[in-house]
Structure formats: structure tokens, C-alpha cells
NUZA-22440 format. One record per atom (N, C-alpha, C): x, y, z; residue in three letters; atom name; residue number from 1. Coordinates in steps of 0.2 Angstrom, whole numbers, plus 5000, padded with zeros to 4 digits. Example, Ala and Ser with C-alpha at 12.3 -4.5 7.8 and 13.67 -1.06 7.14 Angstrom:
NUZA-22440
+------+------+------+-----+----+-----+
|    u |    v |    w |   r |  a |   k |
+------+------+------+-----+----+-----+
| 5066 | 4972 | 5039 | ALA |  N |   1 |
| 5062 | 4978 | 5039 | ALA | CA |   1 |
| 5066 | 4984 | 5039 | ALA |  C |   1 |
| 5064 | 4989 | 5035 | SER |  N |   2 |
| 5068 | 4995 | 5036 | SER | CA |   2 |
| 5064 | 5000 | 5039 | SER |  C |   2 |
+------+------+------+-----+----+-----+
end
This chain:
NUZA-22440
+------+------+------+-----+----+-----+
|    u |    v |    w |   r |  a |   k |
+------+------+------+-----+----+-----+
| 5415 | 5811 | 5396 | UNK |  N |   1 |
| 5418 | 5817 | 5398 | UNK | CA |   1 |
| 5419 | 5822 | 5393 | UNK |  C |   1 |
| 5415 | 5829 | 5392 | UNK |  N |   2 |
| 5418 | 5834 | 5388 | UNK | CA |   2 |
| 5425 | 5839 | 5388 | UNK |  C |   2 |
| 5424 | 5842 | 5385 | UNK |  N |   3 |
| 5431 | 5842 | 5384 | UNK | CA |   3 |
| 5431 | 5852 | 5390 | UNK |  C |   3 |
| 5426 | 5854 | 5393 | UNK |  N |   4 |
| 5426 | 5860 | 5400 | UNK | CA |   4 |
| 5430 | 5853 | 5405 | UNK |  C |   4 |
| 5426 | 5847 | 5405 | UNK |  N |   5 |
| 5428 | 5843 | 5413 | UNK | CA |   5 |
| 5436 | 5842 | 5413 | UNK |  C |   5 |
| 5438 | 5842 | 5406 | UNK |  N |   6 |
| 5444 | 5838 | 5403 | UNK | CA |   6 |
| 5450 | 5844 | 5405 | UNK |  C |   6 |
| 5448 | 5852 | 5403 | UNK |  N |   7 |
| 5452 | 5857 | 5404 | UNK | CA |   7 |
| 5452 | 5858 | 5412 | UNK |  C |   7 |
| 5446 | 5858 | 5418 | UNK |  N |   8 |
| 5448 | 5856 | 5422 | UNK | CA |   8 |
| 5453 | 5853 | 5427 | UNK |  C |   8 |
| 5450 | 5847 | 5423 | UNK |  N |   9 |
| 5456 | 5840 | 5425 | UNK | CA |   9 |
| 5464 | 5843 | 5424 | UNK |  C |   9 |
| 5464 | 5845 | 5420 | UNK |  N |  10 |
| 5472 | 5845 | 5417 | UNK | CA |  10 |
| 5474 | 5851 | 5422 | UNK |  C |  10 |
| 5470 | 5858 | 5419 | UNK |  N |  11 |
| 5472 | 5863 | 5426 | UNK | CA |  11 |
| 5474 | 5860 | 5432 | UNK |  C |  11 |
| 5470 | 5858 | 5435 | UNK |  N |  12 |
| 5471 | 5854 | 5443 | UNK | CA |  12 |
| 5476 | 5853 | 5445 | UNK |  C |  12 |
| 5478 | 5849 | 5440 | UNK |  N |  13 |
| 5485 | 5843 | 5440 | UNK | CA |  13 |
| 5490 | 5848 | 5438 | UNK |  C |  13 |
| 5490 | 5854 | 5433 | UNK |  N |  14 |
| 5497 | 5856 | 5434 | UNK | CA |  14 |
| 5496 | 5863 | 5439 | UNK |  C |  14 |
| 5492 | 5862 | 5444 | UNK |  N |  15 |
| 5493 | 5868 | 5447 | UNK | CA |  15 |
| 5495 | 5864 | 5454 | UNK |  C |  15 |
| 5493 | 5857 | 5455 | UNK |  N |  16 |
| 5493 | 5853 | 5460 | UNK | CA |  16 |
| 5501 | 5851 | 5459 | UNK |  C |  16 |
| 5502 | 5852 | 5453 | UNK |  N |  17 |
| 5512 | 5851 | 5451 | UNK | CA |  17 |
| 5516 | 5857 | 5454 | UNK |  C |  17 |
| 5512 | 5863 | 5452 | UNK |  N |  18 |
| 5517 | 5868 | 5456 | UNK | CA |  18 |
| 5518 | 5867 | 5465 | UNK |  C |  18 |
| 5512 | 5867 | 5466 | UNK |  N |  19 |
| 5511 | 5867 | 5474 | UNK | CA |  19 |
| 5515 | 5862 | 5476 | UNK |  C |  19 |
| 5515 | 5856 | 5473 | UNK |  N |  20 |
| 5521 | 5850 | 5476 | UNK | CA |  20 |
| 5528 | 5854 | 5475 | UNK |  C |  20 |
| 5528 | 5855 | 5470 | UNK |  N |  21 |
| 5536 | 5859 | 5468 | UNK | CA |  21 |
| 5541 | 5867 | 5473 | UNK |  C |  21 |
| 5533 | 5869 | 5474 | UNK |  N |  22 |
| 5536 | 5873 | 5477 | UNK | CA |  22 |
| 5535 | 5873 | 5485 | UNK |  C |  22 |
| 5531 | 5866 | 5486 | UNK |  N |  23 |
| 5532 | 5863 | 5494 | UNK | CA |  23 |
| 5539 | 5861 | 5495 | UNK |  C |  23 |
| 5542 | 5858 | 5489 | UNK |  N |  24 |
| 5549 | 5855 | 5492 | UNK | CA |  24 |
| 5555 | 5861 | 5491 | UNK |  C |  24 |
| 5552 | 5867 | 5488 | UNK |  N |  25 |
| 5559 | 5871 | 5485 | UNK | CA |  25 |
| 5559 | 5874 | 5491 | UNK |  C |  25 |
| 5551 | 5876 | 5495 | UNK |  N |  26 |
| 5553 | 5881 | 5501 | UNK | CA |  26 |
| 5555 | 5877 | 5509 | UNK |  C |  26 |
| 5554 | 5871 | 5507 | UNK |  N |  27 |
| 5559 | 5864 | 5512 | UNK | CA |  27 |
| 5564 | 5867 | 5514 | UNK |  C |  27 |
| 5569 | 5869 | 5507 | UNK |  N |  28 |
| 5577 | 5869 | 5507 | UNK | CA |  28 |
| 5576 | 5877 | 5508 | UNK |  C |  28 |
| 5572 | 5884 | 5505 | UNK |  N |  29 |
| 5572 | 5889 | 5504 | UNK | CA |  29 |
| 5567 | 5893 | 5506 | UNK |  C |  29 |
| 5566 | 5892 | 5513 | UNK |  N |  30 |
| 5561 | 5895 | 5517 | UNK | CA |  30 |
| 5560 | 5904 | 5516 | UNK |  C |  30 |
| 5564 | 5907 | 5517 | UNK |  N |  31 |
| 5564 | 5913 | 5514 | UNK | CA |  31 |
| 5565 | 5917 | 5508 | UNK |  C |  31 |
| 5563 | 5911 | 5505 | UNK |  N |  32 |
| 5562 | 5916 | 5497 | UNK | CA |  32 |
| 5554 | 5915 | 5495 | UNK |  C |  32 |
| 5552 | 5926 | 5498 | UNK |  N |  33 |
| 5545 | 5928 | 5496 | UNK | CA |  33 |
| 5545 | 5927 | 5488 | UNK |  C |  33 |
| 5546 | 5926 | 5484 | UNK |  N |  34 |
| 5543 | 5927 | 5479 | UNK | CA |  34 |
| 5542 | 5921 | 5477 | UNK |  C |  34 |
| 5545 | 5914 | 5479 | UNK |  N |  35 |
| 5541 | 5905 | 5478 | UNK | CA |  35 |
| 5535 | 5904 | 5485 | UNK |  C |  35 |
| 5536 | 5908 | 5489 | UNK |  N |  36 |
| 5531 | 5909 | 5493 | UNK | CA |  36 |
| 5527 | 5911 | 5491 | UNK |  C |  36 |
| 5526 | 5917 | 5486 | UNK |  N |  37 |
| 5519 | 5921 | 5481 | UNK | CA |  37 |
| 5517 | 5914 | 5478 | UNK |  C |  37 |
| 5522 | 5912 | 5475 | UNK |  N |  38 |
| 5521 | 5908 | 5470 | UNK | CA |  38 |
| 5516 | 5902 | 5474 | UNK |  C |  38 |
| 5516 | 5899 | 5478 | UNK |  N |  39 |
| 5516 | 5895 | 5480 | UNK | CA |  39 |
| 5508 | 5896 | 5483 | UNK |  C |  39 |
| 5508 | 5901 | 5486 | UNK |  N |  40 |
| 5500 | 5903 | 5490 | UNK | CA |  40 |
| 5496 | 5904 | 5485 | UNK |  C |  40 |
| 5499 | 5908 | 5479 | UNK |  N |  41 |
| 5495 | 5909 | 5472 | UNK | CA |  41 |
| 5489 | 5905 | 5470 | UNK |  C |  41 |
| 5496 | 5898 | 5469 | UNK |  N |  42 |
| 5496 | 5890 | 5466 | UNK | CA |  42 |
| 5488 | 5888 | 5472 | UNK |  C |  42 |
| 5489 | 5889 | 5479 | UNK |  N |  43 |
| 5485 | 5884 | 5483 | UNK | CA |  43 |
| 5479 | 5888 | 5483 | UNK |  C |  43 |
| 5479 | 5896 | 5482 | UNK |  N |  44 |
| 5470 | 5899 | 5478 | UNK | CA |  44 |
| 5472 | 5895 | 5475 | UNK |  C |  44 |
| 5471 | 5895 | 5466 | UNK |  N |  45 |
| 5469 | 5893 | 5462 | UNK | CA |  45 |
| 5466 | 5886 | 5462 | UNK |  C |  45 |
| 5472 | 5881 | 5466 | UNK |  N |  46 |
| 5468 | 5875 | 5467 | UNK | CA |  46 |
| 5461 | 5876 | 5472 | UNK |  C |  46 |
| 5461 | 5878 | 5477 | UNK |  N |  47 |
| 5455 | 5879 | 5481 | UNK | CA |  47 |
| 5449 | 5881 | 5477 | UNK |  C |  47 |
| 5451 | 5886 | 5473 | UNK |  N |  48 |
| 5445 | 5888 | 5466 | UNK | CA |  48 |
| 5441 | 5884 | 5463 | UNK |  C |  48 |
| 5449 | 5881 | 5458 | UNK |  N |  49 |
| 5446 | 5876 | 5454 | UNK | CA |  49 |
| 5442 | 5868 | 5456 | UNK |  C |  49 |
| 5444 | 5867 | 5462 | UNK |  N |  50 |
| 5442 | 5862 | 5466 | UNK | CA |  50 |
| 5436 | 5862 | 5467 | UNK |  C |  50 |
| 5433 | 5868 | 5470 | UNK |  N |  51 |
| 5427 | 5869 | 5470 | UNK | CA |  51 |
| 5422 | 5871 | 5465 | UNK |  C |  51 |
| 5426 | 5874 | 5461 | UNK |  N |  52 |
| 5421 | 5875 | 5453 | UNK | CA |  52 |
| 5421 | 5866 | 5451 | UNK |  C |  52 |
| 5425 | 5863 | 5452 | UNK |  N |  53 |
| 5425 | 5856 | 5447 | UNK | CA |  53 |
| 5420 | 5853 | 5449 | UNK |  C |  53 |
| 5419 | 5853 | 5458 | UNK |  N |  54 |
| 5414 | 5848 | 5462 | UNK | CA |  54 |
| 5409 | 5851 | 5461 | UNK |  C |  54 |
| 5408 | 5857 | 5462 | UNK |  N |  55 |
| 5401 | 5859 | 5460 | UNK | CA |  55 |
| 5397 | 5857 | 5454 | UNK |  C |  55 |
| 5401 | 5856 | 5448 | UNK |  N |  56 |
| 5400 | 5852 | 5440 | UNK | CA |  56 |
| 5399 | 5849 | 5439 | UNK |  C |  56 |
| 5404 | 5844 | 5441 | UNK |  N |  57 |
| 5407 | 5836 | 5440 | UNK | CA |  57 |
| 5406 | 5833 | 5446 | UNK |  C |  57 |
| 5404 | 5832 | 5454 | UNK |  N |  58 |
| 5405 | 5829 | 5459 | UNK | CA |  58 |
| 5411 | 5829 | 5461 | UNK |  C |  58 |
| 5413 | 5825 | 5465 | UNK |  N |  59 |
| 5418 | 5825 | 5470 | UNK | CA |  59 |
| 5425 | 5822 | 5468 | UNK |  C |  59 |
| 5430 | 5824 | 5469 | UNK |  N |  60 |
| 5437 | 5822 | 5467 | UNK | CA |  60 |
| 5439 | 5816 | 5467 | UNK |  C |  60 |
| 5437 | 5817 | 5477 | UNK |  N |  61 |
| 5441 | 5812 | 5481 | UNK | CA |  61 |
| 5437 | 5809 | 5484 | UNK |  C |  61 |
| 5437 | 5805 | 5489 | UNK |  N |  62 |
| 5432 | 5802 | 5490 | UNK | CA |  62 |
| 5431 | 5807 | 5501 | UNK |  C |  62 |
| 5435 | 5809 | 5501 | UNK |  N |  63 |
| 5435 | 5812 | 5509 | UNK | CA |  63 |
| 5429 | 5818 | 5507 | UNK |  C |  63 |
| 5430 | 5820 | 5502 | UNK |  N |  64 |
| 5424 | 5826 | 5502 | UNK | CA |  64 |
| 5416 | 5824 | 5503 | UNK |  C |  64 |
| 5414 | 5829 | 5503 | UNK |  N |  65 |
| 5407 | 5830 | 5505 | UNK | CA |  65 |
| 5402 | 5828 | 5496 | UNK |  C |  65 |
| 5395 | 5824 | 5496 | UNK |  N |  66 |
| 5396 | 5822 | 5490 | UNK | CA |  66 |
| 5387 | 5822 | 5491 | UNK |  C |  66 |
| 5384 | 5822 | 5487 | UNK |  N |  67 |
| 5377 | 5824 | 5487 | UNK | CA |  67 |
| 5373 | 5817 | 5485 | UNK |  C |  67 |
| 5366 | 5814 | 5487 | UNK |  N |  68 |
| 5364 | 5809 | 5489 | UNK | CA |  68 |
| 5361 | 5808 | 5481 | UNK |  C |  68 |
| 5363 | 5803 | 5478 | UNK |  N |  69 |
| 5367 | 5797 | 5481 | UNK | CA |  69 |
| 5374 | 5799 | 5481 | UNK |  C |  69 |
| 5377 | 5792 | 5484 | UNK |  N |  70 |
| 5385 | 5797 | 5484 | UNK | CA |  70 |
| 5390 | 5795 | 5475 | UNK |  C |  70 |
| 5391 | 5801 | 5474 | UNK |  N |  71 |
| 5392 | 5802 | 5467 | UNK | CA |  71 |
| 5398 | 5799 | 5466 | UNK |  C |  71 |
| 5404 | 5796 | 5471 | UNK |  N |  72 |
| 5411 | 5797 | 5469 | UNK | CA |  72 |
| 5413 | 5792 | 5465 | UNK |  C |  72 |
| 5410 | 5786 | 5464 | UNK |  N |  73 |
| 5409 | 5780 | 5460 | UNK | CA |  73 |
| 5408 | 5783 | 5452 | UNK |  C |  73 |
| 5405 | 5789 | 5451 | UNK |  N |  74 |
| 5402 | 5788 | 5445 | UNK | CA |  74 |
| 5406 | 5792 | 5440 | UNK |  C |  74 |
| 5414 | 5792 | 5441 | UNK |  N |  75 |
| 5419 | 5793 | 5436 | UNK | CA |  75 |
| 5419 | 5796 | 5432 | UNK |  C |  75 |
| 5423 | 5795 | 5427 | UNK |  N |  76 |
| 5428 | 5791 | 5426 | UNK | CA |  76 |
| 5434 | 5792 | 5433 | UNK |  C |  76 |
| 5438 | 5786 | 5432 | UNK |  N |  77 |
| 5442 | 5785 | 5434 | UNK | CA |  77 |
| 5447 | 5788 | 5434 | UNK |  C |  77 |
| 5452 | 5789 | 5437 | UNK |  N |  78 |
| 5459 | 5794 | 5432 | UNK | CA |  78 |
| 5462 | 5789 | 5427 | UNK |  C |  78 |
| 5464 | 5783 | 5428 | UNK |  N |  79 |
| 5464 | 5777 | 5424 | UNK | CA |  79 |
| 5459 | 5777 | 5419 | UNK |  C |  79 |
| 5455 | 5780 | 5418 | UNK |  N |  80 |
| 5450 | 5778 | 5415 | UNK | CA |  80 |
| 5449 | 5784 | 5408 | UNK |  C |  80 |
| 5454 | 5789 | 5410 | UNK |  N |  81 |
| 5454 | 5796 | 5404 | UNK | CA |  81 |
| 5459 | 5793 | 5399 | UNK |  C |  81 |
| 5457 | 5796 | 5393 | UNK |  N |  82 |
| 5462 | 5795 | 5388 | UNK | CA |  82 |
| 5462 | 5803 | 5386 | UNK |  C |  82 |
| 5468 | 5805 | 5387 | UNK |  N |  83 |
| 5469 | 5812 | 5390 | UNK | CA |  83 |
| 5472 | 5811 | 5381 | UNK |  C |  83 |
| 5474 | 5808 | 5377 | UNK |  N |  84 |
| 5477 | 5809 | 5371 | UNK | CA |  84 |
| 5470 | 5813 | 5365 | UNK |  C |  84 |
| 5466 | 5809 | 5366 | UNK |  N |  85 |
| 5460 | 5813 | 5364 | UNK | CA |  85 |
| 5456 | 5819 | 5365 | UNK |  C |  85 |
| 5459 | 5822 | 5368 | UNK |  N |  86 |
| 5456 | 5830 | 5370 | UNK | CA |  86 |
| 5464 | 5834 | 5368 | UNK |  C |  86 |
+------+------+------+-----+----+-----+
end
């Protein structure tokens, strides 16, 4: 894994942190536009990055579409990153 897949990876995950966070804020707070910008922003970004990653790197998840042979096997695993290293 070099260290573009590694910046990726981590983007993902903390944009995929926001979009949880402000899933459960607009639960309680439906009407607050400006965690709703926040929130739509968050879910482009992820949609971007998700698709810049898999076009690079292959497939996240395994529900996606993956190119012959099927690449989702060919990791690392997320157990398998030592994120301490980067």
C-alpha cells in the first residue's frame, strides 16, 4: 500500500465519520440547514472519493462492481493496514 492509497483510506473514513455524525444530529434536528449543507457536502465528497479510490485501488466493498478477475480478495484487508506507519 503506498502512501496516495493510505491518504485515500483515511479521507474516506473521516468523511464517512461525518456523514454518520450528522445522520444521527439531523435524527434529533431536522431543521437545521446548515448540518444539512454539512451533511450533503460530506455525502459528494464521499461519492468522489469512492469512485476516484475504486478506479485506482479496486473495490471497497464487495456489493460493487469489480473488474474480471474479481479483485475484492486482493487487499489489504482493513485489519491488515498499519495505519501507524504512514
Amino acid at each position: 500500500m503506498d502512501r496516495t492509497q493510505m491518504d485515500f483510506l483515511v479521507e474516506l473514513m473521516e468523511v464517512s465519520f461525518v456523514l454518520v455524525e450528522t445522520a444521527l444530529y439531523l435524527d434529533t434536528h431536522p431543521n437545521d440547514e446548515k448540518a444539512l449543507r454539512l451533511h450533503n457536502n460530506a455525502s459528494q465528497r464521499y461519492n468522489e472519493l469512492e469512485i476516484m479510490y475504486q478506479s485506482k485501488y479496486g473495490p471497497l466493498k464487495n456489493t460493487g462492481m469489480s473488474k474480471y478477475p474479481w479483485g475484492y480478495i486482493d487487499g489489504p484487508w482493513p485489519w491488515e493496514i498499519n495505519f501507524t506507519n504512514f
